[in-house]
C-alpha positions as CSV (number, residue, x, y, z in Angstrom):
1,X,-72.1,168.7,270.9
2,X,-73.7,165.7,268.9
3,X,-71.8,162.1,269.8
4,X,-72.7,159.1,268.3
5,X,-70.6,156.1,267.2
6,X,-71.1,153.5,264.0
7,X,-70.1,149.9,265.6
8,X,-68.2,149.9,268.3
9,X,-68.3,152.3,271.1
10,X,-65.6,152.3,273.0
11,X,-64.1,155.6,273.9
12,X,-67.4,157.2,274.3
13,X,-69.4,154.7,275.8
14,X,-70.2,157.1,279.0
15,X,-70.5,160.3,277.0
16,X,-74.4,160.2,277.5
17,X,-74.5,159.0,281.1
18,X,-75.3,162.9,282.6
19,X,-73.1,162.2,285.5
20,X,-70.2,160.3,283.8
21,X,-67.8,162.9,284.6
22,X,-67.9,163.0,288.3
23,X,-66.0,159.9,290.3
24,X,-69.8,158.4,291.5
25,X,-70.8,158.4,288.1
26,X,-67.9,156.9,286.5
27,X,-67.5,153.9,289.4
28,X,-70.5,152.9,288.8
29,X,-70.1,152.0,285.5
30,X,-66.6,150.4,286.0
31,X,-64.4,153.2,286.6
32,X,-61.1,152.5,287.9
33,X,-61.8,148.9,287.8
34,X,-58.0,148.4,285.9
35,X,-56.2,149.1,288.5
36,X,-56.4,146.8,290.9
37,X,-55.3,144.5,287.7
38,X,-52.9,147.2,287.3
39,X,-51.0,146.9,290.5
40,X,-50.7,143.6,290.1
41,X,-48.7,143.5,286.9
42,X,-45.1,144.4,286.9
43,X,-44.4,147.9,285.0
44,X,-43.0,146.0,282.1
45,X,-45.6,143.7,281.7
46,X,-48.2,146.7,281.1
47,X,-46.2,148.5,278.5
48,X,-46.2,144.7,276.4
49,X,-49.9,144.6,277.3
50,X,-49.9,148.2,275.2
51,X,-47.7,147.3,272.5
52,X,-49.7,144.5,271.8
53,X,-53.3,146.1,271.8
54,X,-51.2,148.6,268.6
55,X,-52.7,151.6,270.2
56,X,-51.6,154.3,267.8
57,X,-51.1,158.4,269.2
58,X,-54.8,160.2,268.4
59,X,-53.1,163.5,268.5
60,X,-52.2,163.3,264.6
61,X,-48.3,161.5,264.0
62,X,-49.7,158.1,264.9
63,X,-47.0,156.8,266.8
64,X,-47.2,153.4,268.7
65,X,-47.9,154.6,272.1
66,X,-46.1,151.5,273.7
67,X,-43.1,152.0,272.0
68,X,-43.0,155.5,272.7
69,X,-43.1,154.6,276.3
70,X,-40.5,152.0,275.7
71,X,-38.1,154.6,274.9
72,X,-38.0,156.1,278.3
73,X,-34.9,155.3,280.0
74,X,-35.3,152.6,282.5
75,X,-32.4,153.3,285.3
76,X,-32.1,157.0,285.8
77,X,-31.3,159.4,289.1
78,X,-33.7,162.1,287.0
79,X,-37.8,162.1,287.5
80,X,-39.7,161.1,284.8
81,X,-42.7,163.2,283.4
82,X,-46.1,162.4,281.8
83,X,-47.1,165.7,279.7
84,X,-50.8,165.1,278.3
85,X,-51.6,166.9,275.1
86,X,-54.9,168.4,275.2
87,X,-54.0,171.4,273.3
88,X,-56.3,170.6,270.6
89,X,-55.5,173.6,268.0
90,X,-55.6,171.8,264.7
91,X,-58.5,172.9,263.0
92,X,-61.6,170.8,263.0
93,X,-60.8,169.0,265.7
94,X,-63.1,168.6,268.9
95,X,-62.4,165.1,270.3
96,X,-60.7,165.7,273.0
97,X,-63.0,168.3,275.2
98,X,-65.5,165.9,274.5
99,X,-63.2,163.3,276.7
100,X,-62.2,166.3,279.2
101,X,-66.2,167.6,280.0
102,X,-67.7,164.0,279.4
103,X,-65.6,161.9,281.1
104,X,-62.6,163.3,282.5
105,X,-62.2,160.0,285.1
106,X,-61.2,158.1,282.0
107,X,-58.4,160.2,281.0
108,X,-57.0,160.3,285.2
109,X,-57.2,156.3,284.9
110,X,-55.2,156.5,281.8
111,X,-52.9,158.8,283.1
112,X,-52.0,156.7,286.3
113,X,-51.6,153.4,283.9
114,X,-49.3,155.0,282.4
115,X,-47.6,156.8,284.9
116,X,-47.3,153.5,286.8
117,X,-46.0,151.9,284.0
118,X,-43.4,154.0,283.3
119,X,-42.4,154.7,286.6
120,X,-43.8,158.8,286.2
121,X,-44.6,160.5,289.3
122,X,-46.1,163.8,288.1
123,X,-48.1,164.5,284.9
124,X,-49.1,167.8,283.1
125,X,-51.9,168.2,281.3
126,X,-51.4,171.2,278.9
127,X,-55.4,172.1,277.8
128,X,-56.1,174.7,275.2
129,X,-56.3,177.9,276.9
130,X,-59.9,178.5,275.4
131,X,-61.3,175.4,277.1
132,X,-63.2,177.3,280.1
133,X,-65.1,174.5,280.5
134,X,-62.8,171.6,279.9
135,X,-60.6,173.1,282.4
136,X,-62.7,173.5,284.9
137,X,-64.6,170.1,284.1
138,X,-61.2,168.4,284.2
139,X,-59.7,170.1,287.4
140,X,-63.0,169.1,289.7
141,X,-62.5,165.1,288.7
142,X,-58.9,165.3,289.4
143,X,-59.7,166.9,292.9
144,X,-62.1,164.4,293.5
145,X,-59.0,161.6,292.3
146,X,-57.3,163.5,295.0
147,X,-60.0,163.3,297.7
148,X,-60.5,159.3,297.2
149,X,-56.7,158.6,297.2
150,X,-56.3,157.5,293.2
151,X,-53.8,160.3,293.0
152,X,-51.3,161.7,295.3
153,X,-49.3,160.1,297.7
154,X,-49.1,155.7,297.9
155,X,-52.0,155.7,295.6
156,X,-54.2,152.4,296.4
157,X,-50.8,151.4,299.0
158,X,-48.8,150.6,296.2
159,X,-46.3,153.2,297.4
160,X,-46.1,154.8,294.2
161,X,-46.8,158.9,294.4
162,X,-48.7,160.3,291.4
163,X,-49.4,163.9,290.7
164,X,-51.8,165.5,288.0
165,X,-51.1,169.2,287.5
166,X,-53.3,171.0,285.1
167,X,-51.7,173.7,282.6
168,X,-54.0,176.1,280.8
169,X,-51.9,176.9,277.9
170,X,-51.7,180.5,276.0
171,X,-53.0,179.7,272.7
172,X,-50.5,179.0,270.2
173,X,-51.1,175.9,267.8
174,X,-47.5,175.3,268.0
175,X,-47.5,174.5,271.3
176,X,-49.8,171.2,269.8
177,X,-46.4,170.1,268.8
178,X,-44.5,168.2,271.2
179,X,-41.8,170.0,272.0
180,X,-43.3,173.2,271.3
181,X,-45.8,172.5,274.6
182,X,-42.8,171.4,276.7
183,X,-41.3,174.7,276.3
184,X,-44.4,176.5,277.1
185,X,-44.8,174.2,280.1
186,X,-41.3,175.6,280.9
187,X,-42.6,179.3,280.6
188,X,-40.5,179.7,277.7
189,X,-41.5,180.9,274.1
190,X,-43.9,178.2,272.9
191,X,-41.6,177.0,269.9
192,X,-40.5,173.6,268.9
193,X,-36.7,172.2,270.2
194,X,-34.4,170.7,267.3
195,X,-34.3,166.9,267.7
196,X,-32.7,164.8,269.0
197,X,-32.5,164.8,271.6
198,X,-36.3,163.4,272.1
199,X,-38.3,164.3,275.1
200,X,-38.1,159.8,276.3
201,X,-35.1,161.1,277.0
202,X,-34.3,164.7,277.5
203,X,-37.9,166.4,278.1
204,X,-39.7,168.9,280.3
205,X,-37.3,170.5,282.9
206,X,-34.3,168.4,280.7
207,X,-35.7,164.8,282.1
208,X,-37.3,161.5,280.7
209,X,-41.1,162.6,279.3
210,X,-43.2,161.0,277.6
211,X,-45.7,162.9,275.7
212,X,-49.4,162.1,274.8
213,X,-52.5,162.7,273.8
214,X,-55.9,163.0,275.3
215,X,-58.0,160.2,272.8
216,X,-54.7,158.3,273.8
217,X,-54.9,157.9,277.3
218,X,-58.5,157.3,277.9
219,X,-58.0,154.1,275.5
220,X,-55.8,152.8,278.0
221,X,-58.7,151.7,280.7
222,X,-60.5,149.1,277.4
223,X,-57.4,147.8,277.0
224,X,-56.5,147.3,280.7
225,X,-59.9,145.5,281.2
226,X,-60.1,143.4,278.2
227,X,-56.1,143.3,277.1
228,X,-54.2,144.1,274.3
229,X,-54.9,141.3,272.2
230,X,-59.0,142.2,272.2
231,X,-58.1,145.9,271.3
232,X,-55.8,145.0,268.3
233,X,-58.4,142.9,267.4
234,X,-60.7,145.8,266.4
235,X,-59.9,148.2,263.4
236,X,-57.4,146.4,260.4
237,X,-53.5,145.9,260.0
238,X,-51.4,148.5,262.3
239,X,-55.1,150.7,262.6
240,X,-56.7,149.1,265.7
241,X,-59.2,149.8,267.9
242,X,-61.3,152.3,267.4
243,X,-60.9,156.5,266.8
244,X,-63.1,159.5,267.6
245,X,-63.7,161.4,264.3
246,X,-64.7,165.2,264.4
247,X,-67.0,165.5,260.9
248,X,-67.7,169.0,260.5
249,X,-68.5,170.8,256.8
250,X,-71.3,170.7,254.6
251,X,-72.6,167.6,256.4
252,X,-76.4,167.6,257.6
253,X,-75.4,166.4,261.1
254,X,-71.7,167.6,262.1
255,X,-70.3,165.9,265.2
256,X,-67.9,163.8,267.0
257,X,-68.2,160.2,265.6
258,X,-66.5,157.1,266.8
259,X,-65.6,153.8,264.7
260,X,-63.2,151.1,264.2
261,X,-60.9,151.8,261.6
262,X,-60.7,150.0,257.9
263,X,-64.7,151.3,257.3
264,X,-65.0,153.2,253.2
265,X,-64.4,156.9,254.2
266,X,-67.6,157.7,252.6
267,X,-69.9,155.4,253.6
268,X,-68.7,156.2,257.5
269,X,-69.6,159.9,256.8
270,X,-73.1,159.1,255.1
271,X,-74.1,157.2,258.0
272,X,-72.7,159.2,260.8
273,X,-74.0,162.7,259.4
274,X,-76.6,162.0,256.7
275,X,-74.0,163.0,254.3
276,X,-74.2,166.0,251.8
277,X,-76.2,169.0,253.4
278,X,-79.3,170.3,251.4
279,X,-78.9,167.0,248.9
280,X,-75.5,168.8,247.4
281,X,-73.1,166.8,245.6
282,X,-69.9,166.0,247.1
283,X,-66.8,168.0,245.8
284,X,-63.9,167.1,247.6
285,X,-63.0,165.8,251.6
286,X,-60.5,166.7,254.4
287,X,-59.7,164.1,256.0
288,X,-57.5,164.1,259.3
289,X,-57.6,168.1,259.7
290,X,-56.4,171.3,257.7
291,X,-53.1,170.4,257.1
292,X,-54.1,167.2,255.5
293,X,-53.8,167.1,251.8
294,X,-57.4,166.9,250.2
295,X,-59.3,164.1,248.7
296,X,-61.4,164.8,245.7
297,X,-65.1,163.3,245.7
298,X,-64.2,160.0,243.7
299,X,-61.0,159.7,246.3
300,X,-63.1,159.6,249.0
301,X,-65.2,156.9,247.9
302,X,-62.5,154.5,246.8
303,X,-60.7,155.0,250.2
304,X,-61.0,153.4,253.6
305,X,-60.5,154.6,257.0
306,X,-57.2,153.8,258.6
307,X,-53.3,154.6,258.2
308,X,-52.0,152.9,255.7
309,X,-54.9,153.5,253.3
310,X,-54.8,156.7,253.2
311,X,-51.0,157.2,253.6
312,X,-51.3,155.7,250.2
313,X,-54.1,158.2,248.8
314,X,-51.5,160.5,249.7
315,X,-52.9,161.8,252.4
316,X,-53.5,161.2,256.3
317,X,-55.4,160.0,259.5
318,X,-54.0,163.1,261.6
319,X,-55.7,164.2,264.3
320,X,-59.0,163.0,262.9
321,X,-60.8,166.1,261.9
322,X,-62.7,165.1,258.8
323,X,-63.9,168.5,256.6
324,X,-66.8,167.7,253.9
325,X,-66.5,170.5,251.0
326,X,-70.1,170.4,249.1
327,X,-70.3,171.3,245.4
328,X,-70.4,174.9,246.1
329,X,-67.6,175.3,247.9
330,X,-65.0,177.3,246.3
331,X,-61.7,175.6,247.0
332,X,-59.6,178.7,246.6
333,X,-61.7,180.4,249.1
334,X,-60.9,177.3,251.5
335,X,-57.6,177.1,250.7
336,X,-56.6,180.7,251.2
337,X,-58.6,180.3,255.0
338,X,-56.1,177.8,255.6
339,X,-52.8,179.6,254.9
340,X,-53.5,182.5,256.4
341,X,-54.2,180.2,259.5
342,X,-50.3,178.5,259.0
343,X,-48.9,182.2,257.8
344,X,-50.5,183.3,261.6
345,X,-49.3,180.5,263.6
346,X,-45.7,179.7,262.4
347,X,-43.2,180.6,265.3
348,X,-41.1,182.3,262.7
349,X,-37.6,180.3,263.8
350,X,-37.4,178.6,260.9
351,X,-36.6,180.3,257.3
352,X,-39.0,177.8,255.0
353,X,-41.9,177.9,257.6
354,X,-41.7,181.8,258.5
355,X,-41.2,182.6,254.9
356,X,-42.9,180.1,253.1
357,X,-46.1,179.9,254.6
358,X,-46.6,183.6,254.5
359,X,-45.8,183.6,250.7
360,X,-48.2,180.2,249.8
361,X,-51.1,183.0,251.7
362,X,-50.0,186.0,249.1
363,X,-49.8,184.0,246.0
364,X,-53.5,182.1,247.0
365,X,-54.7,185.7,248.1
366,X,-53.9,187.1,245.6
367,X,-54.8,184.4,243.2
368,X,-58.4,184.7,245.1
369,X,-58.9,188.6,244.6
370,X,-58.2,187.9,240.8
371,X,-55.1,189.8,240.7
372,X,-52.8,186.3,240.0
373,X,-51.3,185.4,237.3
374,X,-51.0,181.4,235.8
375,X,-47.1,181.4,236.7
376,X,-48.3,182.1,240.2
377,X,-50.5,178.5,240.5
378,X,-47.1,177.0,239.6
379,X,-45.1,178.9,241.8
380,X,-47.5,177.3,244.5
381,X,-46.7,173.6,243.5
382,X,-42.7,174.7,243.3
383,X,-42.0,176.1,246.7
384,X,-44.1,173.3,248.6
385,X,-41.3,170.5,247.9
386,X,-38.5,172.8,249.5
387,X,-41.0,173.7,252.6
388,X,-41.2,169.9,253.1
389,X,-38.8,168.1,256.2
390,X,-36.9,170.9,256.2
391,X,-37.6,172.7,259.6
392,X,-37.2,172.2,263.2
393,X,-41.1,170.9,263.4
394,X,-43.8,169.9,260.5
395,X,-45.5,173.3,261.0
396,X,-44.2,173.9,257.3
397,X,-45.4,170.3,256.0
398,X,-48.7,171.1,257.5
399,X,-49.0,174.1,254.9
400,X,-47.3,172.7,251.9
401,X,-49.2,169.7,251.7
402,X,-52.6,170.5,251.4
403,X,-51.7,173.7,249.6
404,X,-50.2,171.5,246.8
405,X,-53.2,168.6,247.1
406,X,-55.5,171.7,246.3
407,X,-53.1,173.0,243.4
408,X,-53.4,169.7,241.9
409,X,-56.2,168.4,241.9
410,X,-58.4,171.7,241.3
411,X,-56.6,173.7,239.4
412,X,-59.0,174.8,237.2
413,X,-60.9,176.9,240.2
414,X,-57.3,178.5,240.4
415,X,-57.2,179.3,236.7
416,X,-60.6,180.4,236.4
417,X,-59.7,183.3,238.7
418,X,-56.9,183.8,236.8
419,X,-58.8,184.0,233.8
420,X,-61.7,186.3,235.5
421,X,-64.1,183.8,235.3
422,X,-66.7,183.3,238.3
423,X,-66.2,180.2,240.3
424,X,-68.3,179.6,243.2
425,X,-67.0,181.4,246.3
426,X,-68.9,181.2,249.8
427,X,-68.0,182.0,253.1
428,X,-67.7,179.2,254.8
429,X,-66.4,177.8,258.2
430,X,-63.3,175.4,257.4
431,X,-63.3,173.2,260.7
432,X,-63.9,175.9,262.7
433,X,-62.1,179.3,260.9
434,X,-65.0,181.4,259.5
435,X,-64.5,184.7,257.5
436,X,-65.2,186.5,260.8
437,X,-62.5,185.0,262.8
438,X,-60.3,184.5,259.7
439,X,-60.0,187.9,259.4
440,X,-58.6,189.3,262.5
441,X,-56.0,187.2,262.2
């Protein structure tokens, strides 16, 4: 899989070194060099040190992860848990097994800063059941933590005990969801918990958890070594450091793609891929996975690359997946791929998901197969605002906003199936979900 950054490289610095992701490899580089700086600084000083560098959660809500940590009760008689997210099931997005076949050493050293931090003594990494490779990539560096005495018991003599255990999980893109992967951890249903109570306080096996993602963690070594204050200084505003971007679409050279934040959205994709494949024009952008709401061509290059930017397009960083729609890309098509993905996936426990998602892939179905009617595109737009913060999770949001971004801002390819005219419909993979695939769903 193609990496390459534009500026900085930070969190894949070692992805070319061929043996990065064994411990020689990654030592000799600077591997576990934090922690002897580590040990040395009191629990409480490390989670500042992280809540000054403004590192934000790469798995898609972009939560501070210093606060988060902050949130974990202090003075308990319960043990406290570290569950890594490396589920990895919103479409488009490959950043992560990148991290857990590349350099795997980066995410351990992560883990035990925060573990020690926090006072955690065992952590679960949850992978995407699919991830063969990852898995196996990721188990032999944390046997090899084991054999050199970073993990286990007294790590480095600092009488602190950490455990790694790695989960493969059963391929549900709920259990991407917080608590929907501690209850698959549990060997329950994988479905998300009604909150609160939040998992800092009442998590996996009812104690203290804190929950992260992959990207997350494996930032944590950069800002060890060169503190907070030289991480926050990268990116813009509350968007610092830097984020691994998955660019897949009608792009000449899809990829994983790292850069700091605040860059035009455009300009980033032009010179990571090449842009446009086949010297198309540009039609419309996805830009933080499939449940993001969509960015028409003129959107995308007006707006930069960071939180609050495109929080006020209307839209969102998530979990970084950008999707490039070329000129013949028939957004009906796309958008119909991507309901029938939430329709699939919903757990069913709550009324507006289990019901709403699976009517949003009807009416854009049948819409598609030019059996729809015009009241039908504004039956779309209606049942999206009472789909929205209205369930147990955001499986619902993640349907209802891009399915009325698309409404809006193409309706025309909507009524011109209505009106059997012939818009331009192809195939195409949307991050990942071809027709193939799609349709065994």
């Amino acid at each position: 899989m193609r990496y390459e950054a534009v500026g900085k490289k930070l969190i894949g610095e070692r992805f070319d070194v061929p043996d990065a992701y064994t411990r020689a490899g990654y030592e000799r580089d600077g591997g576990y060099r934090s922690l002897d700086k580590l040990f040395a600084m009191k629990p409480e000083e490390v989670i500042e040190e992280v809540k000054r560098s403004g590192l934000r959660g790469r798995g898609g809500a972009g939560f501070p992860a210093g606060m988060k940590w902050s949130f974990v009760p202090k003075s308990t008689d319960k043990p406290k848990y570290l569950c890594v997210n490396a589920d990895e099931g919103e479409p488009g997005t490959f950043k992560d097994r990148l991290i857990l076949e590349h350099d795997p050493h980066a995410l351990i050293e992560g883990i035990i800063i925060c573990c020690y931090a926090v006072g955690i003594g065992t952590a679960y990494v949850y992978v995407r059941g699919e991830y063969d490779h990852p898995i196996a990539r990721f188990q032999g560096a944390v046997d090899e933590a084991y054999a050199a005495g970073l993990l286990g018991k007294n790590v480095r003599g600092t009488g602190r005990d950490i455990d790694v255990v790695v989960h493969k999980g059963a391929g549900a893109y709920i259990c991407g969801e917080e608590t929907g992967l501690i209850e698959s951890l549990e060997g329950k249903k994988g479905q998300p918990r009604p909150k609160p109570p939040f998992p800092a306080v009442v998590g996996v096996f009812g104690c203290p958890t804190v929950v992260n993602n992959v990207e997350t963690l494996a930032a944590l070594p950069w800002i060890m070594n060169n503190g907070g204050d030289a991480y926050a200084a990268l990116g813009t505003g509350k968007s610092t450091g830097t984020m691994l971007f998955s660019i897949s679409g009608m792009v000449e050279r899809p990829g994983v793609y790292e850069t700091e934040f605040g860059v035009n959205l455009w300009d980033f994709i032009e010179k990571a891929t090449g842009g446009v494949k086949d010297g198309k024009k540009l039609k419309a952008v996805i830009p933080g996975g499939s449940s993001a709401p969509i960015l028409t061509a003129d959107e995308a290059r007006a707006v930069t690359l960071d939180y609050e930017s495109l929080a006020a397009a209307g839209t969102m960083v998530g979990s970084g997946a950008i999707m490039v729609l070329d000129e013949d890309t028939c957004v009906v098509k796309a958008l119909e791929v991507i309901m029938r993905f939430y329709a699939h996936e919903s757990c069913g426990q709550c009324p507006p998901c289990r019901e709403g998602t699976y009517w949003l892939y009807r009416l854009v179905k049948r819409i598609r197969e030019g059996k729809g009617r015009l009241e039908d595109i504004d039956l779309i737009v209606s049942i999206c605002p009472d789909m929205l913060g209205r369930t147990v999770c955001v499986l619902a949001d993640a349907a209802a906003m891009p399915a009325a971004s698309y409404v809006k801002k193409f309706r025309h390819e909507f009524e011109a199936y209505v009106n059997a005219e012939q818009p331009p419909e192809r195939e195409i993979p949307i991050g990942g979900i071809d027709a193939e695939w799609a349709s065994r769903l």
